[in-house]
N, C-alpha and C positions, 0 to 999 in steps of 0.2 A: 715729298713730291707726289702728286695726285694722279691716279690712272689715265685721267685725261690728256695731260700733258705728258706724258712717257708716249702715250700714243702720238700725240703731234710730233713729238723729237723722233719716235721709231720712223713715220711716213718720212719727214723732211728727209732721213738718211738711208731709207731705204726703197726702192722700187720693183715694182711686180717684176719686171723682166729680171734683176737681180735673185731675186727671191727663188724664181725658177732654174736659175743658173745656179745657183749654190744646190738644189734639191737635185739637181742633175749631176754637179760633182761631186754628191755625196753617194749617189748610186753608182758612177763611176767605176768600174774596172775591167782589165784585161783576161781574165782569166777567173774561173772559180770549180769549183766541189763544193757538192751539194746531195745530202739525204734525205728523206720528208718522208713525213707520212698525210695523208689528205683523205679527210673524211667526209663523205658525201650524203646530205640526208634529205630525204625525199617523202615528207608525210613522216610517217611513222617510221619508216623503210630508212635502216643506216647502212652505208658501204661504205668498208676502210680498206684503206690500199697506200702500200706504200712504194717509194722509186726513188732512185740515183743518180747522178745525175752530173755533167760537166760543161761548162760553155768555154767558147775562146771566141773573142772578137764579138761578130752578131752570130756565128754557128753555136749549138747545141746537142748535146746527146745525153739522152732519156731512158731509163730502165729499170720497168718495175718488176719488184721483187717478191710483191704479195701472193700467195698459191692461188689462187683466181687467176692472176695477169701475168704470172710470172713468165719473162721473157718479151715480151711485149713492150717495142723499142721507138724510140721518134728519137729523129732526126734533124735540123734545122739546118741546110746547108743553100748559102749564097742564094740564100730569100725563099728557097723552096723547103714543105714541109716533106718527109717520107715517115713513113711507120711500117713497123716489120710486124706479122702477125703471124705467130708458131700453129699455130691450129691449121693454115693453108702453107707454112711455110713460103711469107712472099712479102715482098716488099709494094706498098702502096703509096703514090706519090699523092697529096692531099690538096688539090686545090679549089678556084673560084665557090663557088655555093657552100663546096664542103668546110672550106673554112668556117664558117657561120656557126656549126656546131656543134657540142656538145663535145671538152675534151673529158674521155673514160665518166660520161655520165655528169661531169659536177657543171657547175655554176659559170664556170671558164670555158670559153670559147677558143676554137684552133687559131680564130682572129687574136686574141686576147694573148695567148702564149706566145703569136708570134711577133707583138711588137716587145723586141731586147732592150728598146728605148723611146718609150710612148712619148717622154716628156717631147722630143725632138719633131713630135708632129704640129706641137702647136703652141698660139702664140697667148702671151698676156692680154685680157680684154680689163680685168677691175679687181679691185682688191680693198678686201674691207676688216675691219680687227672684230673680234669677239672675243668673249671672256668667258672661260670654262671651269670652272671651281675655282677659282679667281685668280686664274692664269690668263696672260693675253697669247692667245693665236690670231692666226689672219687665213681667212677663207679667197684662196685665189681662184680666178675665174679663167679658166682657160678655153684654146676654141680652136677648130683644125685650120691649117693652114695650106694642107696640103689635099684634102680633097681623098686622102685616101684610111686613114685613121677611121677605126670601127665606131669611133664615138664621134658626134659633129662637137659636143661641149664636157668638159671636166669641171664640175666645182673640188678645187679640194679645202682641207683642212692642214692648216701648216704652224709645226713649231720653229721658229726661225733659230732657237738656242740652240737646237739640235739637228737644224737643217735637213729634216725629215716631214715625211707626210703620215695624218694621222687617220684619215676616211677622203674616201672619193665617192663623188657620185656622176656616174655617166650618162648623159644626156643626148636624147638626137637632136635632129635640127627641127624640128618641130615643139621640142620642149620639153619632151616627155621623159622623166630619168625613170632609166631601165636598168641598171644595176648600182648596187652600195656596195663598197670596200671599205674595211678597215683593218690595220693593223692594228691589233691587240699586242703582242710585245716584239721587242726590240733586244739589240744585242750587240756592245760595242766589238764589233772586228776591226784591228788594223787601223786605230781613230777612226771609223767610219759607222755610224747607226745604221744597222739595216733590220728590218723587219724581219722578224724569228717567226710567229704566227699570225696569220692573213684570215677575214674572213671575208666570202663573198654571198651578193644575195642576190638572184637574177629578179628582178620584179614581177616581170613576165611568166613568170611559175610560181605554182602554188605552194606553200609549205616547203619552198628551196632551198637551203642550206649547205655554202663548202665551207672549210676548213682544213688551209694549209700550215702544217708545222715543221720547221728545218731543223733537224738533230742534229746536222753537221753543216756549219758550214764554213768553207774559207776561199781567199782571192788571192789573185795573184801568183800564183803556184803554176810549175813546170805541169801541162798535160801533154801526155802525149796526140800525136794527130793524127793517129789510127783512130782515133774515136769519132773522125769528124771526117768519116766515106762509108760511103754506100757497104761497102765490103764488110764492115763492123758491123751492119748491123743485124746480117744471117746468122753471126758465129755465135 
């Protein structure tokens, strides 16, 4: 059977709104634990830093561990971001402008960390197949639907075997793509691929470079929900 025709039989059976629905319940879950380490390089200039980390629902709780930052906490609770900062001992609620950026320096934006589920801002516009060392993917073209998502367009790169995404690029409404993602590796949890190392490239700066890597991670586990109030996050 000829590449051409796997392609036609893929389309006939499968559609972009699909396609996104499956990449969505493969990112899927309730609850998780999470350790990383995240390297930030700026020119020549590298900063490593690492943090821990929990979610349940769309809440999150953040804490890094590196001697630079160490104690240095965020927050995510019911759409609002906080960060605790040991140096003033105080709690800082982060929004409108501030969101925009710069999370501890890298390439991620406070907008970027705060969507727990981007896919659900937008909708399918087109979808087309390519072939990568003579693999078929399909680059799906996403677009916001809501008016409030940091990016107006998503192209991604998608393995449908494995129902994950392999690079994003984020685009405004004007055209212009201002950041590239890619997962670099993956890691079956629990049947589910989830990306183990990320990289990010903000276009908009020079010589930019992150780089996230998860040492630990797992879903679905009992957390406690002392982690997920304000109170948690002075101690």
């Amino acid at each position: 059977m000829n590449i051409a025709l796997i392609i036609t039989l893929l389309f006939q059976q499968i559609s972009p709104s699909k396609v996104l629905l499956s990449l969505r319940k493969n990112l899927k879950y309730n609850t998780s634990f999470f350790s990383a380490q995240l390297e930030i390089r700026k020119g020549k200039r590298v900063l490593n830093k690492s943090f821990k980390g929990y979610s349940k629902g769309e809440n999150f709780y953040l804490e890094f561990t590196n001697p630079e930052d160490k104690g240095v906490k965020y927050l995510k609770l019911k759409g609002d971001l906080y960060i605790y900062l040991p140096d003033i001992d105080d709690v800082v609620r982060l929004s409108g402008d501030m969101l925009k950026q710069s999370f501890m320096g890298s390439d991620l934006s406070y907008e970027d960390l705060m969507q727990e589920d981007p896919l659900k801002y937008y909708k399918t516009v087109a979808m087309r197949d390519t072939t990568i060392e003579g693999r078929i993917y399909f680059i799906l073209e996403l677009e916001d639907t809501t008016g409030t998502a940091p990016y107006y367009r998503v192209r991604m790169v998608v393995d449908l075997d494995r129902n994950i995404w392999l690079k994003e690029e984020l685009i405004t409404k004007s055209g212009r793509k201002i950041k590239e993602v890619e997962a670099l590796e993956f890691k079956n949890i629990k049947g589910k691929h989830y990306p183990t190392s990320i990289a990010m490239r903000d276009l908009r700066l020079k010589d930019s470079y992150t780089k996230f890597v998860f040492k630990e991670v797992d879903f679905d586990i009992p957390i406690p929900d002392r982690y997920f109030s304000l109170s948690e996050l002075k101690k």
